[in-house]
N, C-alpha and C positions, 0 to 999 in steps of 0.2 A: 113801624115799618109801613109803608106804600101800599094801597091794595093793588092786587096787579089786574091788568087790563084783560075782560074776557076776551076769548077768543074772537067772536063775532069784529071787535073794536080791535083788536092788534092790526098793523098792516103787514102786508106779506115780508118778510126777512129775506125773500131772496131781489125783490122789488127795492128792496131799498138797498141791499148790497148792488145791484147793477146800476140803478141811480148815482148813488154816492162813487164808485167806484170808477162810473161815466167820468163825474163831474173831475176828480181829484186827476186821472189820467190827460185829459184836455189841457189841465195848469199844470203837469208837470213834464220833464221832459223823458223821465223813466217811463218803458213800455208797460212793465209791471207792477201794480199798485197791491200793496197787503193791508188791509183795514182791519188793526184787532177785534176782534169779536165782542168784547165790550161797549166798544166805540158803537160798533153797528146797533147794538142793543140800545142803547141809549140814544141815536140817531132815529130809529125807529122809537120809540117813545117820545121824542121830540115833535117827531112828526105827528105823533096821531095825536097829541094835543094840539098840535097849532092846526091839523085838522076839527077837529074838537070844537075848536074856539072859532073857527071861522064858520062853521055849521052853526053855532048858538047863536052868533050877531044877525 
């Protein structure tokens, strides 16, 4: 299994639900957008690697 990311290194969960939930409402034409909770978890860990990686280059 994964070690999971400390706290310091996670990004905010709610930062990334308004992000993502920005972006998704803009391409669609529904006012209301629902992002499973999983999605967002993995969305966030997504990002703090490609955070990650851009900080090491």
């Amino acid at each position: 299994m994964a070690k999971a990311a400390s706290e310091e290194e996670e990004l905010s969960k709610a930062i990334v639900r308004k992000v993502v939930k920005d972006k998704l409402a803009r391409s669609s034409d529904q006012d209301e957008i629902n992002v499973h909770k999983d999605a967002l978890l993995d969305l966030s860990e997504s990002a703090r690697i490609f955070v990650h990686y851009l900080s090491a280059t």
